[in-house]
C-alpha atoms as one frame of an Amber mdcrd trajectory, in Angstrom:
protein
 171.930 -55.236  55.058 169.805 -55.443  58.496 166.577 -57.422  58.537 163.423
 -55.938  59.675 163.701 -57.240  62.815 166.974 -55.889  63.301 165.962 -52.524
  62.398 163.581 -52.836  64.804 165.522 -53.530  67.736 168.344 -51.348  66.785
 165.499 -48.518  66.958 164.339 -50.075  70.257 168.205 -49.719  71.476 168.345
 -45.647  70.092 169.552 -43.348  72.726 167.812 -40.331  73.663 167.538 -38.352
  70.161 168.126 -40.678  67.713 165.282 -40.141  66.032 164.836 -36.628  66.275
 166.407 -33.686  68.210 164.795 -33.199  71.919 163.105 -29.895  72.754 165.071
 -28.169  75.402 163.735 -26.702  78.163 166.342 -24.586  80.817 165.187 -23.711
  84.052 167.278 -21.298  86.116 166.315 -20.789  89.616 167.641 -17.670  91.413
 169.853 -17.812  94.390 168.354 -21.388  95.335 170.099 -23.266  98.463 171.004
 -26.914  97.552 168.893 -28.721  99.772 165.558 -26.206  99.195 163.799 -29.329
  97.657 162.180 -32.205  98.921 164.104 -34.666  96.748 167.125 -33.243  98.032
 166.314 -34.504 101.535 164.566 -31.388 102.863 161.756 -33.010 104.988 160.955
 -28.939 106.089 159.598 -27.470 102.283 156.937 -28.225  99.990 157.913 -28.913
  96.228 155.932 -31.928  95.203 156.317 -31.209  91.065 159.983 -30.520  91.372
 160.604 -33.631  93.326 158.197 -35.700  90.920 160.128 -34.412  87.897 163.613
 -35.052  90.184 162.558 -39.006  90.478 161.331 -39.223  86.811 164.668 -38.246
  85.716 168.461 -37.889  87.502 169.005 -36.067  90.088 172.918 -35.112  90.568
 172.723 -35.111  94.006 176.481 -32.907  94.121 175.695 -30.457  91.515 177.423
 -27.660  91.455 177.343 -23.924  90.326 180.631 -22.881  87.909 180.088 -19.389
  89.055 178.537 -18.542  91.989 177.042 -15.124  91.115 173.602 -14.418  88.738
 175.739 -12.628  86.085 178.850 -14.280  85.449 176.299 -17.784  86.122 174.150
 -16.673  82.774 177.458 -15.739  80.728 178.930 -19.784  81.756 175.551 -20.645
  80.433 175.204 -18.807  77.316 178.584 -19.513  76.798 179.799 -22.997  77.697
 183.136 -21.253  78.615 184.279 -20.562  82.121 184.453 -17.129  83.551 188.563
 -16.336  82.768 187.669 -17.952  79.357 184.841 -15.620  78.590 185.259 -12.706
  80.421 182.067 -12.341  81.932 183.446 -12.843  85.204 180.799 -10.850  88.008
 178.146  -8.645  88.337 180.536  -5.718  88.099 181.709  -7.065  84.767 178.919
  -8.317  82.469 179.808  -8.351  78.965 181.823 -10.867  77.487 183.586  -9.935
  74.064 183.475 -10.378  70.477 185.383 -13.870  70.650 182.307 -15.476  72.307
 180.807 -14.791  68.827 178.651 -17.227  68.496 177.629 -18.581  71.339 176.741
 -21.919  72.303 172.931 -20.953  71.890 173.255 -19.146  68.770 175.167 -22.627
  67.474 172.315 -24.209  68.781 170.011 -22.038  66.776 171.601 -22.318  63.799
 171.152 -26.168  63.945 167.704 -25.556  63.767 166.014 -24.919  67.060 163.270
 -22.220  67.787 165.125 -20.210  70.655 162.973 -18.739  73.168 164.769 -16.567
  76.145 161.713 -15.596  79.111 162.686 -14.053  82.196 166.036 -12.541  84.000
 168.368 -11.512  81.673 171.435  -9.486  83.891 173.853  -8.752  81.497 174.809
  -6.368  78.260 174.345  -8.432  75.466 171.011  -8.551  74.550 168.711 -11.622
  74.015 169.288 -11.018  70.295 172.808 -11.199  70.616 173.228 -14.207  72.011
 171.155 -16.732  69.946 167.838 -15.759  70.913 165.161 -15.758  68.075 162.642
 -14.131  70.396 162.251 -12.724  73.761 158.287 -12.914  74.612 158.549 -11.097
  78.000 162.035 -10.730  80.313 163.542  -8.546  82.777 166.440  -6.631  81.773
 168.455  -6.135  85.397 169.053  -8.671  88.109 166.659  -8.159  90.367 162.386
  -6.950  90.578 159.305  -6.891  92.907 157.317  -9.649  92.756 153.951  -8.133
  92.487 153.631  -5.868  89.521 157.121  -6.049  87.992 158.371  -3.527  85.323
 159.433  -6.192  82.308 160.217  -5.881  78.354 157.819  -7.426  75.893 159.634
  -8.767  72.523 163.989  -7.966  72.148 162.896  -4.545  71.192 160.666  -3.661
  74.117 160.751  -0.657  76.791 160.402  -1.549  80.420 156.601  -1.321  81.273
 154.864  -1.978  84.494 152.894  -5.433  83.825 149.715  -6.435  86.125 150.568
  -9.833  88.431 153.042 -11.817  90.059 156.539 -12.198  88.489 156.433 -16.152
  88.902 152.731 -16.674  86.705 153.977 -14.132  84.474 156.710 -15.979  83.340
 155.170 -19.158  83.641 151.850 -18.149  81.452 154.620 -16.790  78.565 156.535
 -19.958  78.443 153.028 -21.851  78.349 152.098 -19.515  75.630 155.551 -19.984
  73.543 155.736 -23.124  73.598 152.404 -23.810  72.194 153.252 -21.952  69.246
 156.955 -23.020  68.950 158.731 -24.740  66.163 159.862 -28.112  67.228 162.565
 -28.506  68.006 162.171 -25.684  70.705 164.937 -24.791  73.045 162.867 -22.415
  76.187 165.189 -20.518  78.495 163.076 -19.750  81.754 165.173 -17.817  83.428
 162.763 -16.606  87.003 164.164 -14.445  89.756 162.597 -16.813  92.865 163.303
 -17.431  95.233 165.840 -14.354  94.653 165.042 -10.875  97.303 162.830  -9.332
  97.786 160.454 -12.546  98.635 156.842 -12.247  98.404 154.737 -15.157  98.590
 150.671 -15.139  99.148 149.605 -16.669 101.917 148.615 -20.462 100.505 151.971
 -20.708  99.302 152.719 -19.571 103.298 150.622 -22.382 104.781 152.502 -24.867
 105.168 155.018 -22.852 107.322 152.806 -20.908 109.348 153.802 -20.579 112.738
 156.573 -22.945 112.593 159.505 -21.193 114.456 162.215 -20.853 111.442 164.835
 -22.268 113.196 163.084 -25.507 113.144 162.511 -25.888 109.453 165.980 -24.903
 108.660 167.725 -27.911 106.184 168.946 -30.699 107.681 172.491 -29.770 106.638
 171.762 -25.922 107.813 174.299 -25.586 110.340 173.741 -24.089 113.514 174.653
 -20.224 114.231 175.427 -17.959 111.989 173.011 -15.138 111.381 168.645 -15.495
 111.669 167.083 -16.388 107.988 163.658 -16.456 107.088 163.025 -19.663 106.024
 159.562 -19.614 106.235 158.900 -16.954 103.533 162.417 -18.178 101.261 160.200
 -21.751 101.239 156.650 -20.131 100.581 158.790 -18.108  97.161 160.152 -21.911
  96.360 156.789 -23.348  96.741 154.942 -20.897  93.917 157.739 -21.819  91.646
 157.174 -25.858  92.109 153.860 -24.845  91.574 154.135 -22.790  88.899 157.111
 -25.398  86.944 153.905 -27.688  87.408 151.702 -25.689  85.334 154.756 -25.539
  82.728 155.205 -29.284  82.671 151.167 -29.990  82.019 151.176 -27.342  79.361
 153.435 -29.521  77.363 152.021 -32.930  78.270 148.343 -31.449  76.912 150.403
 -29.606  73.713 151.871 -33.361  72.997 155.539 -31.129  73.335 156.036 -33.221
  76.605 157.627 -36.342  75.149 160.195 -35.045  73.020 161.385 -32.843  75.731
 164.095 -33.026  77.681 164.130 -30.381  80.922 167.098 -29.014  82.947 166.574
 -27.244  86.176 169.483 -25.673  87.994 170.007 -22.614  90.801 171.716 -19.700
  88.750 173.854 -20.409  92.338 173.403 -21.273  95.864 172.822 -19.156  98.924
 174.401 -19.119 102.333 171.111 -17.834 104.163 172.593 -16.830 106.874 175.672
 -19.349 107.381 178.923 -17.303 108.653 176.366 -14.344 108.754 176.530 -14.225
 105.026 173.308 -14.182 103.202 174.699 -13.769  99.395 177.009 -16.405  97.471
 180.100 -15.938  95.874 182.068 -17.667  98.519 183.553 -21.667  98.507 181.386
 -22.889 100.922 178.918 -25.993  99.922 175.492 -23.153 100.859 177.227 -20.806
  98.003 178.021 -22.861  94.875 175.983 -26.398  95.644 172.870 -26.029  93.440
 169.320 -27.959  93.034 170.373 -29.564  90.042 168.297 -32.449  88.035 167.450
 -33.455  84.415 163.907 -35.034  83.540 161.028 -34.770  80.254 159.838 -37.612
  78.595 163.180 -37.696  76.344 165.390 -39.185  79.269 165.053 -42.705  79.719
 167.041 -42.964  83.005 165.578 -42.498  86.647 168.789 -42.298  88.604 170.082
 -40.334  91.829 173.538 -39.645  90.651 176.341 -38.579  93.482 178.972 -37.829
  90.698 179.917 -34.137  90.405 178.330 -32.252  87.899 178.888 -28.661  87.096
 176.613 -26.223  85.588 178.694 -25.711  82.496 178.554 -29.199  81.756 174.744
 -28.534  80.910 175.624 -26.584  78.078 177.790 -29.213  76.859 174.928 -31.454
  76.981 173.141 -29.177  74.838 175.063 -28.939  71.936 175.536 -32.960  72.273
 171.503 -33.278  72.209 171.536 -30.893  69.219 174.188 -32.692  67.577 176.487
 -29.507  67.009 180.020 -29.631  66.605 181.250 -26.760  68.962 182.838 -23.997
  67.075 185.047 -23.191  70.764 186.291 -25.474  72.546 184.058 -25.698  75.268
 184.944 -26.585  79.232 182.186 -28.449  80.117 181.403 -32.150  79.466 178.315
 -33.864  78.321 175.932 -35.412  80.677 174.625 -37.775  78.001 175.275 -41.087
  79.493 173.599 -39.938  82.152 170.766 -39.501  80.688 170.779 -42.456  78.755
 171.923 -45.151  81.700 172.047 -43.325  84.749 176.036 -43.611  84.575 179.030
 -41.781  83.435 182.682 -41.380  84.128 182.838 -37.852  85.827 184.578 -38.150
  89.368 185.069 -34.410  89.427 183.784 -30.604  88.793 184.996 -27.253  89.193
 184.200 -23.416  90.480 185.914 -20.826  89.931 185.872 -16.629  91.243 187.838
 -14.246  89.863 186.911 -10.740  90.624 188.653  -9.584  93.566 187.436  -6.093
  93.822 183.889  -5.173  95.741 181.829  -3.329  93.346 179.803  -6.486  92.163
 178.754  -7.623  95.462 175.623  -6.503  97.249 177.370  -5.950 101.178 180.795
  -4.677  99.297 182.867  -6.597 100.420 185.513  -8.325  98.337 186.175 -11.796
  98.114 189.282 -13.206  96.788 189.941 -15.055  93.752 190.146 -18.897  93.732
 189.708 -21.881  91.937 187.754 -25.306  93.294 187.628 -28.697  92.563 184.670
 -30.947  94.722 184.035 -34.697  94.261 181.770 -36.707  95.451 183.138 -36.581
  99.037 186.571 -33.906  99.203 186.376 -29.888  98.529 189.973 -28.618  97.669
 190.237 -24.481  97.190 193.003 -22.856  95.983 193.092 -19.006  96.483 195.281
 -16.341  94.465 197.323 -15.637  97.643 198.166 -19.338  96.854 196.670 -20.111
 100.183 194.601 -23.823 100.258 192.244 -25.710 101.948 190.352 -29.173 102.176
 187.208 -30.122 103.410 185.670 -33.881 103.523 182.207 -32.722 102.567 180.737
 -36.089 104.026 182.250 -35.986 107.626 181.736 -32.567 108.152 179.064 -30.744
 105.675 179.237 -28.010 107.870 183.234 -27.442 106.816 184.136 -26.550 110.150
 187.449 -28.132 109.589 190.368 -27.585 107.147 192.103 -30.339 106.632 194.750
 -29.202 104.404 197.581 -30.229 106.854 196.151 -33.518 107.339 199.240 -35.581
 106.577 196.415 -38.350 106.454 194.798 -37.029 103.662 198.035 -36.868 101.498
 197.161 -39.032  98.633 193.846 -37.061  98.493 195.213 -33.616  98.525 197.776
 -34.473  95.711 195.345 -36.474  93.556 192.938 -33.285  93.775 195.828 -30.696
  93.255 196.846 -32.835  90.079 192.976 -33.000  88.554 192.807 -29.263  89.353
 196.315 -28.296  87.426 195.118 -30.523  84.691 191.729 -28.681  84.203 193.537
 -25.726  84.721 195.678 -26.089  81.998 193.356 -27.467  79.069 191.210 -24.266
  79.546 194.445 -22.189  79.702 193.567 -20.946  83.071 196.145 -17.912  84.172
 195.290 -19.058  87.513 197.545 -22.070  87.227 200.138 -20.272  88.795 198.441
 -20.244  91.764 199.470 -24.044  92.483
C-alpha cells in the first residue's frame, strides 16, 4: 500500500488528465499561411494572444495540414481517418459514408463530453450527425461576408441574416456556451478568417497602413509570383487574435480555463500568390504547412517542437485525452508526450490529394493526385502518374529545386520512400501502387 506521502507525489507526477478529463477546445482557422503569426517568425503581423498562447504551450513549428482543402480538412477532423479512408476526399465530394458511423467526436461524446460545434460547417452531414450535442450558431456552406452573415441558430435552424461581424459572432457564442457547458466540454470553433472575402475595420488595419505589401510579405514569402494583399489578409488575422483573446479570458473569469486544453490549427495553408496560385490544394510548403500549436492551463509543457505533426494526429490526441478506445482504427498518432514533456518520437507526417477532377476547386483547374511525406528538414511527393520529387525544406524553403535525382541524397530518398510505403500500407492506401 502507498504512504501518504507517496500518494502525494505520485499525484504531483500525474500527467495531463489524470485527475479528470480536460475540456477541449478546437480552433480551426480558414485558409491560414504558416508563417501568418508572430510566433512563427513573422516580424510583419500583429497576433500578440495567439503568440502568448503559442509560448504558454508547444508550438509544432512543421505542422502540417492532412488535406489541404476546407472540406475534405473538416471530414480528417471529424473523422480521424484520412481522405481515401473516409471518403470525404474534396470540396466536390463532401459526404463520407455510413462506415464512419461513429465518428471520433461522437466517441468522444459518448465518453461523456458536452459537444459544442460553432461556426463553418462545409459538408453534408449535419452537426447532429457527427457527434454534436448542439450547434448554438454555424454556417452551413464554405464560405460568407463578413459583415452581416446569413448563419443557422441551433442543428435545426434556417439560414437567417444575423446583425455584426462574422469573427465576434462566433466568438460571443463560444463565450456564451461555454459558460453554460457541462464539464468536460469539447468547443469546436470552426471561423472562416482569414478565408475571402476579407474585411477588416480599420483598427485592425492600423498597423499596416501604408506599408507597401510587398514589404510585409513573410520572411519565407518568396519573391514573384502573383501581387497579394497582405495588408488586409493580416488586418482579417489580427481580429481573430483578438477575438481568440476574448475566448481565452472568458474561460480564465468562468474558472473553465485550467482544465482546458486548446488546439489551434489552419483548416489548410494558402499560397497567396506563390506560382500565381492563391488557393491550396497543391504540395508546396504555402499550401499544406499550417499555424499549428497546443496551449490551456491543462498542458504542462512550453516547448517549440520541429517534429512533424499532422492535423489528423490532433484527433488522435483527442480520444487519448478522453480516454476512448477508438472503435476504427484511426491514422493519426497522439501528441500526448508532447504535451506532457515537450518530446515525442514522431520524425514524420503525411498529406495526401486525391481528387483529380476540377469541379472542387475555385479557378477549375485540376490537380493531380499524390501522396507526401515531410520531416523536419526533406519533402518527398509521390504523384499518381508515379512521377516524384524531393525538396530539402531547410536549404531552399522556397522549393525551387527538385532534388529527386540527387544521387547525393540517396539514403534520404529511400529512407522517405520506405516510411511512405509503410504508412501507406497500415491505412490500406490504394495509392501504394504508385511507388
Amino acid at each position: 500500500m502507498l504512504t501518504r506521502r507517496e500518494l502525494l507525489l505520485a499525484s504531483l507526477a500525474a500527467p495531463l488528465h489524470a485527475a479528470a478529463k480536460p475540456n477541449v477546445v478546437f480552433v480551426f482557422s480558414d485558409d491560414h499561411h504558416f508563417q501568418c503569426l508572430g510566433a512563427a517568425g513573422n516580424p510583419h503581423i500583429h497576433t500578440p494572444n495567439l503568440d502568448r498562447l503559442a509560448r504558454d504551450g508547444v508550438f509544432f513549428t512543421n505542422g502540417i495540414i492532412s488535406v489541404s482543402q476546407c472540406a475534405p480538412s473538416r471530414g480528417v477532423m471529424l473523422t480521424g481517418r484520412e481522405i481515401y479512408q473516409n471518403g470525404l476526399i474534396s470540396n466536390g465530394r463532401t459526404y463520407f459514408g455510413e462506415k464512419e458511423q461513429p465518428t471520433a467526436l461522437e466517441q468522444i461524446r459518448r465518453s461523456g463530453y458536452d459537444t459544442i460545434h460553432i461556426g463553418k460547417w462545409h459538408i453534408k452531414p449535419e452537426p447532429g450527425e457527427c457527434g454534436f450535442l448542439r450547434s448554438p450558431l454555424w454556417l452551413r456552406g464554405g464560405g460568407s461576408v463578413y459583415r452581416d452573415p446569413k448563419l443557422r441558430r441551433g442543428q435545426q435552424g434556417a439560414d437567417e441574416t444575423v446583425p455584426g461581424h462574422i469573427t465576434d459572432l462566433f466568438t460571443d457564442a463560444a463565450i456564451a456556451a461555454t459558460a453554460e457547458a457541462k464539464q468536460p466540454f469539447f468547443l469546436w470553433l470552426a471561423y472562416n478568417a482569414p478565408h475571402t472575402p476579407y474585411y477588416a475595420a480599420q483598427k485592425y488595419r492600423a498597423p499596416y497602413q501604408d506599408k507597401p505589401t510587398d514589404s510585409i510579405a513573410p520572411p519565407l514569402h518568396p519573391p514573384g509570383g502573383s501581387k497579394f494583399d497582405w495588408a488586409t489578409y493580416y488586418a482579417v488575422i489580427t481580429h481573430l487574435d483578438e477575438a481568440i483573446g476574448r475566448l481565452v479570458a472568458a474561460l480564465k473569469t468562468q474558472g473553465k480555463w485550467e482544465n482546458t486544453v486548446l488546439f489551434f490549427l489552419g483548416d489548410n495553408g494558402y499560397m497567396s500568390g506563390t506560382r500565381n496560385w492563391k488557393g491550396k490544394v497543391h504540395h508546396w510548403d504555402e499550401s499544406v504547412r499550417i499555424p499549428y500549436f497546443v496551449s490551456g492551463g491543462a498542458v504542462k509543457a512550453r516547448a517549440t517542437v520541429n517534429d512533424p505533426v499532422a492535423s489528423i494526429d490532433a484527433v488522435a490526441t483527442w480520444l487519448d485525452l478522453a480516454a476512448v478506445q477508438p472503435v476504427h482504427p484511426i491514422a493519426g498518432r497522439s501528441l500526448r508526450s508532447y504535451l506532457d514533456s515537450g518530446k515525442g518520437k514522431l520524425d514524420a507526417a503525411f498529406t495526401s490529394w486525391d481528387d483529380p477532377r476540377p469541379e472542387g476547386l475555385a479557378a477549375r483547374v485540376a490537380v493531380e493526385p499524390f501522396r507526401l511525406i515531410r520531416t523536419n528538414r526533406h519533402k518527398l511527393i509521390v504523384f499518381a502518374s508515379k512521377k516524384q520529387s524531393l525538396y530539402d525544406c531547410v536549404a531552399d524553403p522556397g522549393e525551387h529545386t527538385d532534388l529527386i535525382a540527387d544521387e547525393k541524397l540517396k539514403s534520404v530518398r529511400d529512407t522517405l520512400r520506405a516510411k511512405l510505403r509503410a504508412r501507406m500500407q497500415s491505412t490500406s492506401d490504394p495509392a501504394v501502387a504508385w511507388l
